[in-house]
C-alpha positions in Angstrom: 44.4 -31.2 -12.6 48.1 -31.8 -14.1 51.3 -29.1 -13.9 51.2 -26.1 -16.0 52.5 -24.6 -19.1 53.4 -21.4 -20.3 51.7 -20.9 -24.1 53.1 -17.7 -25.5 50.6 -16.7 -28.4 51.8 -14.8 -31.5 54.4 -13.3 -30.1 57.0 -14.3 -33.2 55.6 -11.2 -35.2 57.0 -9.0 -37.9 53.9 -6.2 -37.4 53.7 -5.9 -41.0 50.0 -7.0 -40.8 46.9 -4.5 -41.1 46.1 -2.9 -37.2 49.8 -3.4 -36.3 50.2 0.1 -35.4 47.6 -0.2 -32.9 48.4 -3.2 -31.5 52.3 -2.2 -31.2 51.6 0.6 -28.3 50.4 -2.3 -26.5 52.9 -4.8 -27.3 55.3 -2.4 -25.5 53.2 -2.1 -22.6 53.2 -5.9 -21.7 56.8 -7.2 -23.2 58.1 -7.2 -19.8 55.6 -9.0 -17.8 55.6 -11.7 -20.8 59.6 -11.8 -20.0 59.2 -12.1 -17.0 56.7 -14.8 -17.3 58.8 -16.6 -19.6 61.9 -16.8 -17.2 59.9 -17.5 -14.2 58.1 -20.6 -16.2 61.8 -21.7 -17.2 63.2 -21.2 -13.7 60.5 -23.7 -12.7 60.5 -26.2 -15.2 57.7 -25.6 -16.5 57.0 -26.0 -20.3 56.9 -23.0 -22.3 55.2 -23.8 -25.6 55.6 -20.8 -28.5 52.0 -21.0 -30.3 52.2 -18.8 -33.6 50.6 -17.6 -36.7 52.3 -18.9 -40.0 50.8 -15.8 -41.5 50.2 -17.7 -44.3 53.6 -18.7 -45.3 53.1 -22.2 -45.5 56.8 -23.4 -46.9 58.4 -21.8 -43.1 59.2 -23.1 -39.4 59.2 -22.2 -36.6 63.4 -21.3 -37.2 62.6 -19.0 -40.2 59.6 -17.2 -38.8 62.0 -15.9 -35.9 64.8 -15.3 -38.0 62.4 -13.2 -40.2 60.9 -11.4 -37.2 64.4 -10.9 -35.6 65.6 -9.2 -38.9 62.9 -6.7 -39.1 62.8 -3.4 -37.6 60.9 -4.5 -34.4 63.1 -7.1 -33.7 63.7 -5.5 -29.9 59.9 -6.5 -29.4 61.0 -10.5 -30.4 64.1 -11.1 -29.1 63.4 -10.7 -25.5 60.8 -13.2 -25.8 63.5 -15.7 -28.7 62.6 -19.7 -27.4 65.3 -21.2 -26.3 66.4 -24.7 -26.8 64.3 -26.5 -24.5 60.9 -24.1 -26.2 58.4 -26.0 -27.8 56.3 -24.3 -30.8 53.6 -25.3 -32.2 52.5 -23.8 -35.7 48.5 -22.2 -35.8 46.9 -20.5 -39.4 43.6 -19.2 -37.4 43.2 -17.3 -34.5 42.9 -20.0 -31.5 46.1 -22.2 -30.5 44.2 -25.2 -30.8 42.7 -25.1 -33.8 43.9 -27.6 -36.3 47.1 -27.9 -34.6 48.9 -30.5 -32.3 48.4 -28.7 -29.0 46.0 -30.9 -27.5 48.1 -33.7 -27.8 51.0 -31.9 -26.4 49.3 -31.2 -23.3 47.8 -34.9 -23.0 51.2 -36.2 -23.9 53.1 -33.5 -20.8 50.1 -34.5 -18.6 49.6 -30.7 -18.3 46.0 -29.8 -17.1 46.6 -25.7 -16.2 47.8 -23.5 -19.0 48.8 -19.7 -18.4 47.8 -17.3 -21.5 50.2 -14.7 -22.5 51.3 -12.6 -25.9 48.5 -11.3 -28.6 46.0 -10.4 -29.0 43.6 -10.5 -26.1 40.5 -9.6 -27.9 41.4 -12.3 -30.6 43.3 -14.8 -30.5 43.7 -15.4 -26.6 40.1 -15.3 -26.3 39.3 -17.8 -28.7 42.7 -19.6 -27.1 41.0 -19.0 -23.7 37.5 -20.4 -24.9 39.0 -23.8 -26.3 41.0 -24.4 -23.3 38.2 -24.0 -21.3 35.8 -26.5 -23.3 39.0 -28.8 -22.9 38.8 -28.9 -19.3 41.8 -26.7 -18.9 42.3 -24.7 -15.7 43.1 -21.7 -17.3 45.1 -18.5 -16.3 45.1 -15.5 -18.2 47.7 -12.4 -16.7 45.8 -9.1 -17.6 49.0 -7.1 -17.5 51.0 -9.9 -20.4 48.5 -9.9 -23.1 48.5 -7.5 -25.9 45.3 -5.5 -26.9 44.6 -4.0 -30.5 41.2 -2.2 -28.7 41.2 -1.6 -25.5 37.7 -2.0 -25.1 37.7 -5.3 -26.6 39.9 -6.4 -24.5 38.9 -5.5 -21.3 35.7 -7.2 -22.4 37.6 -10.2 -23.2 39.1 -10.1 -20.7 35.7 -10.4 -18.1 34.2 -13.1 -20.9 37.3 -15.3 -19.6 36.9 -14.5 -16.0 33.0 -14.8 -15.9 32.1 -17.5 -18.7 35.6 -19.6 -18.4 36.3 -19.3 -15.3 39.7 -17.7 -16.2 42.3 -16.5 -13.3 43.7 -13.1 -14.2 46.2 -12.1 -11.8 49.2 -9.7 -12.4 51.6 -11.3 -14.5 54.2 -11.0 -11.3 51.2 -13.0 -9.0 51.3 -16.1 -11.3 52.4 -19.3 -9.5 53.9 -21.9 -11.5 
């Protein structure tokens, strides 16, 4: 099935976008676990790939979106999750991680067959993330407690959808094995 990798979705954020003060609260809520899942992944080798929104700025990288995000005023809710220098990041415009963009080949390339789902928003762009992944053949892990929700509802509802319909795991962030 190949090793894993760690794909942290939209987590290089300024929240200056509509329904950011909804999806903030929740942000909060799951910034730890994400940490956490970040330096577990990194303790065991395992490739953390940064997937993230251009938000239409398409003259930026991956260096300026995080300097922009790190310079705004919820920069404490970015630079716990900063990638480091061994990071990869992979640029999206739409909501899933492999739309239009060099993931899939990544993966191939890392010989990585399981991917574990973290960062925002559940009800968006992880479940489209979580659908492509699993029409890829992915094994596919998805830590309720490190995804970020703008309705709750939604995204307990996404949340089953990947479960039930992609066969997702979704353990507690501190119960995923790398």
């Amino acid at each position: 099935m190949g090793k894993a990798a760690l794909v942290v979705i939209d987590m290089i954020n300024t929240y200056e976008h509509e329904d950011a003060d909804l999806l903030i609260p929740s942000v909060k809520a799951v910034l730890p676990q994400v940490v956490a899942l970040i330096r577990s992944a990194r303790r065991h080798g395992v490739p953390v790939i940064y997937v993230n929104d251009n938000f239409g700025e398409w003259r930026s990288h991956h260096g300026e979106m995080l300097e922009k995000a790190l310079s705004g005023p919820y920069a404490d809710l970015v630079g716990p999750i900063a990638p480091d220098e061994d990071s990869l990041f992979v640029v999206k415009a739409r909501h899933s991680v492999f739309y239009e963009t060099p993931l899939n080949y990544l993966l191939l390339q890392q010989g990585i067959g399981h991917i574990v789902l973290c960062g925002q928003v559940t009800e968006q762009c992880v479940l489209y993330s979580a659908l492509d992944a699993h029409i890829r053949h992915l094994r596919l892990t998805v830590p309720y407690d490190a995804v970020a929700h703008i309705h709750e509802d939604l995204a307990a509802a996404a949340l089953l959808m990947m479960k039930r319909n992609m066969d997702a795991d979704s353990p507690a962030a501190r119960d995923v094995g790398f």
